[in-house]
N, C-alpha and C positions, 0 to 999 in steps of 0.2 A: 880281530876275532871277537864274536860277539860272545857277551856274559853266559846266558844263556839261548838256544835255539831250539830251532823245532823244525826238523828236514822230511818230506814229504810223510806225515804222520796220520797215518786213517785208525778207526774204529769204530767196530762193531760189537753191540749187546746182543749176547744171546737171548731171546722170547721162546713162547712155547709151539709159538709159529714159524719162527726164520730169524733170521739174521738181521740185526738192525745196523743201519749206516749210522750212525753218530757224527763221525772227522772224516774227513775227504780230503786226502790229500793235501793237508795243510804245513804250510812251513810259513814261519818267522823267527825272526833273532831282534834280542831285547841288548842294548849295550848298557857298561854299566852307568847308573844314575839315570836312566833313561824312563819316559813314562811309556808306555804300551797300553791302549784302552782298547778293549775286546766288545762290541755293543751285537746284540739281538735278540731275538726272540727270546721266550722260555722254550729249552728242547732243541737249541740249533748248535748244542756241543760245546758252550763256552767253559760250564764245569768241567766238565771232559778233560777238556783240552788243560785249563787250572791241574786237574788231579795229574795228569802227563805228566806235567811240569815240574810239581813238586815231589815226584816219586811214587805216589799213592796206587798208579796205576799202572801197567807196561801196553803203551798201545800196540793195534794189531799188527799194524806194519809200521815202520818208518822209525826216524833216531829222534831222540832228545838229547842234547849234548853241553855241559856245563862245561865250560871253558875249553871248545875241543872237544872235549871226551865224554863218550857216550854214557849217560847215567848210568844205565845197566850194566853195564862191562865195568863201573867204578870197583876197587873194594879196600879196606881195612883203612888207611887216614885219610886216602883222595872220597872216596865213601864219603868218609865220615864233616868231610869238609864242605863236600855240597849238600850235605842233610841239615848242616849248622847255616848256612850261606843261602840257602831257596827255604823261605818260611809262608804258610799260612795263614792268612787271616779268614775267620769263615762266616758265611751270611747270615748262621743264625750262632748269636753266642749264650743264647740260650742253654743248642743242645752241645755247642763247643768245649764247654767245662766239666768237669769232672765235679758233680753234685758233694760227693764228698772227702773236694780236697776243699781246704781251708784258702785264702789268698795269697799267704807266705806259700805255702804246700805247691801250688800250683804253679808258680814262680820258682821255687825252690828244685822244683824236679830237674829241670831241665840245666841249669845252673852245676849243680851236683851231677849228673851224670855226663856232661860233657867239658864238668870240668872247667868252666867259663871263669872263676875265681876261686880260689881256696877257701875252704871250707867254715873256718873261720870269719871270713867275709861274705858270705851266703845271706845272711841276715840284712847287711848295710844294703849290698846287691839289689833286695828285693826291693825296700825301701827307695835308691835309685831309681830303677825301674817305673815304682809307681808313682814318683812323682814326674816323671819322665813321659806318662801318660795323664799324667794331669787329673791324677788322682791323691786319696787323702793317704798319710805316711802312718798315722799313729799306728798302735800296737789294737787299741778296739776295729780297726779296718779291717788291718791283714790277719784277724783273727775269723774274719768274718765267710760266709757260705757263699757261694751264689745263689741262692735262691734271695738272700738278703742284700743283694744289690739291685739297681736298678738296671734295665736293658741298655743305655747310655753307660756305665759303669761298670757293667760287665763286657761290651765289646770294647771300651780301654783297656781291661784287663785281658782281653785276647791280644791285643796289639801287644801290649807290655809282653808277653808271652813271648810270640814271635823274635820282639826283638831282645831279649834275656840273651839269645843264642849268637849278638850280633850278625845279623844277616846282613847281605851284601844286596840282596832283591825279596822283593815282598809279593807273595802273590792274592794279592785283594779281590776276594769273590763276594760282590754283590752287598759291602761291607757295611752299608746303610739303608737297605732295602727293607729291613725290618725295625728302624729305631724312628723315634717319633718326629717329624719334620724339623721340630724346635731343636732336637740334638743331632742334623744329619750334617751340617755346615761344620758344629763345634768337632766333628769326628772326622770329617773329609780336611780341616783344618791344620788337626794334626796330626794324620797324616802325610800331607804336604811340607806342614814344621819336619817331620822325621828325616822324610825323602834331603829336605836342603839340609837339615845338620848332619845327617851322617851317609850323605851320599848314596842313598838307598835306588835301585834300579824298582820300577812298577810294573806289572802284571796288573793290570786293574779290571773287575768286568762288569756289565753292568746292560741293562738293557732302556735306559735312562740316558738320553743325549743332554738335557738339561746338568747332569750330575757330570758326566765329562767332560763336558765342554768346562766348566768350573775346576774341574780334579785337574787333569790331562791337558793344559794348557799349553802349547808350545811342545806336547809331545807327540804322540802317532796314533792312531787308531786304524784295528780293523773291522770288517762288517760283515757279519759268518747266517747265513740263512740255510740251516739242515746239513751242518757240518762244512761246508764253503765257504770259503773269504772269496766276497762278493767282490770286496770295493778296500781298498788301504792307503791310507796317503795321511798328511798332518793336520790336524782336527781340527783344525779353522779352516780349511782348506775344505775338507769334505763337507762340511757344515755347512760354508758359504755353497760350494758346488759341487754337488752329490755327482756324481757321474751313473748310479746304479739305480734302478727303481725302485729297488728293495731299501735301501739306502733314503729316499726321497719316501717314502710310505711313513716308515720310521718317524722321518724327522715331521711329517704331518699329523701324524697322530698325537703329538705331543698337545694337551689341551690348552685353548688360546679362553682366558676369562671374559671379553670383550663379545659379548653375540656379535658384534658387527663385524667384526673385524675375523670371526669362526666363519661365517658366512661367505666369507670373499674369499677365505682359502678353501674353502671345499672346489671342487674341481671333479671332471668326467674322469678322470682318471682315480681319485676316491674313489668314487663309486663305486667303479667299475671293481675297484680292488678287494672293497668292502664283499661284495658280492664272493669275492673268490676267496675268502680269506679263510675258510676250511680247504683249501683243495689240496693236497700230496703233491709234495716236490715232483718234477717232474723226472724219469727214468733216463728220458733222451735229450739231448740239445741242453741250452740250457734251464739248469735244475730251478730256475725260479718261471717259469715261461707259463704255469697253468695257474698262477698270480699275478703275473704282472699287464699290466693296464696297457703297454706297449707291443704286445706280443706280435711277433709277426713269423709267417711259415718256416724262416731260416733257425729261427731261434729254436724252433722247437724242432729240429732236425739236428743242426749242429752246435756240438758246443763253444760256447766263445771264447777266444783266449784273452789272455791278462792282457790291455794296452793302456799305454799313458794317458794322461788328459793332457788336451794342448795347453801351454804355457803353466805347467805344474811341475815342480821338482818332487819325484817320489811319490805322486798321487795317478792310481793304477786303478783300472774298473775292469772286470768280466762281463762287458755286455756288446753287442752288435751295435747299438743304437744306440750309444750314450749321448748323442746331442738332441733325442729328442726330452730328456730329463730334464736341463735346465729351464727350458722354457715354462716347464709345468711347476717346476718346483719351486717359485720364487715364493710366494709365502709363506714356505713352511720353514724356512733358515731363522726368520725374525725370533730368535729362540727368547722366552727372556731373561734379562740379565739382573744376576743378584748387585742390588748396590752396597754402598760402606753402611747405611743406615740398617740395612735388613742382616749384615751380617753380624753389627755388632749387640741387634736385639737376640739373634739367633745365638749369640755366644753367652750374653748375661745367662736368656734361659737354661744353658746347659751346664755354664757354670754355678746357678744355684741348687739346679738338678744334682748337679755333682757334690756339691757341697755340705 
């Protein structure tokens, strides 16, 4: 049984025009200590799908279901257990904080209301906590605002947050998208430390193949273009061999520093994509078919169903043609890779930052 799921799950924003599609029928299940990495667009439902998850939203159709049991039908301590156990981490911890609680305060709240240690130990707790997040312990800290931290030091302080209430799964939305390159490693770090010491399950999202392939190593990802899970399977996996177009686009866009070597991956299929890269999902067949560089009659007639990739355990695509992706896609996998030198520059800076 998995920790948390997600069984045939759609939704729609109401506009002032109609109905908007968001989720499309999507299901997955995250087990526990498991990594789960959500990659795409901006606007293809990945928050969405996050706020499901964590309770914020009831989608239109379809279940959410923590252990078995369907979040919404929870109530009074089974409730109250998966509200302590599914935590938030959010993209901007700017606007995540409460301007005027204090650092103890903001820590404190949640502690106290659910009762996490006795009252009397609320203080030490916090303390805990922030050092837990690799933050400073004095009494001049946790006296301190957020506005008087820094953005590396305030998205610690969300983490700490989260894990105040010992959560069992973390749901990480876009959790370094907004902090400065020099502190995205020291964050996505520990995060990882959290995950192996206290067996934390991940929700991770992100529209950054660079950042997952680092986070999400050895866990799962899937690949959502206008509320659709295009492509799913284990992140080395997809990376080395995309089976979807949409999936293969992605991972080409990613910027290569080298002119020489940008030039030998552009390909008639960019192009072709660049060109489309405003058009609206498609209404029939399948939903990525007035984007993609492959498109042919069937596809935009009927829609494709979910099939394996050959010699892949767990690595699934929705497309007609997945074998003509590999051929085009070889140079956009060369992703590149952080070494031991740039990670422990990347740690000094944020640990001085922090400091």
């Amino acid at each position: 049984m998995s920790l948390l799921s997600v069984e045939h799950v759609s939704h729609r924003y109401q506009t002032a025009r109609d109905d908007r599609p968001v989720l499309r029928d999507v299901s997955l299940g995250i087990e526990a200590g498991q990594t789960l990495a959500v990659v795409g667009e901006s606007g293809c439902g990945k928050t969405t799908l996050g706020r499901a998850m964590v309770g914020l939203m009831q989608p239109s159709s379809g279940t959410v279901s923590f252990e078995g049991a369907d979040i919404w039908k929870l109530r009074g301590a089974q409730y109250r257990e998966y509200r302590q156990s599914v935590q938030l981490v959010h993209q901007d911890p700017y606007g995540a904080l409460n301007p005027g609680l204090t650092v103890e305060e903001t820590l404190a709240a949640g502690l106290r209301y659910h009762r996490i240690v006795p009252r009397r130990e609320v203080g030490d707790e916090v303390r805990r906590l922030l050092g837990l997040a690799g933050l400073d312990t004095s009494q001049a800290f946790v006296d301190r605002y957020p506005h008087q931290l820094s953005g590396g030091q305030r998205q610690r302080l969300v983490i700490a947050r989260a894990m105040a209430l010992r959560p069992s799964l973390l749901v990480a939305d876009e959790p370094v998208s907004m902090l400065d390159v020099s502190m995205r490693i020291s964050i996505l770090d520990l995060l990882k430390s959290l995950g192996q010491s206290h067996g934390l399950a991940y929700l991770f999202i992100s529209h950054d193949f660079g950042v997952v392939r680092y986070f999400a190593a050895g866990g799962r990802i899937i690949v959502m273009f206008f509320g659709v899970v295009v492509e799913s399977g284990p992140v080395e996996e997809v990376i080395a061999r995309p089976q979807h177009p949409y999936t293969f686009l992605l991972l080409d866009a990613i910027p290569e520093p080298d002119p020489r070597r940008a030039r030998r991956r552009r390909s008639e299929a960019t192009r072709i994509a660049a060109e489309r890269v405003e058009a609206y999902p498609a209404d029939t067949g399948c939903v990525f078919a007035n984007r993609c560089p492959f498109v042919r009659d069937r596809c935009r007639a009927e829609t494709p169903p979910s099939r394996a990739a050959d010699g892949a355990d767990g690595h699934w695509s929705s497309c007609w043609y997945p074998e003509e992706v590999p051929a085009a896609a070889g140079p956009a996998v060369d992703l590149p890779v952080l070494t031991a030198d740039k990670l422990t520059a990347d740690k000094l800076t944020a640990d001085k930052e922090a400091g």
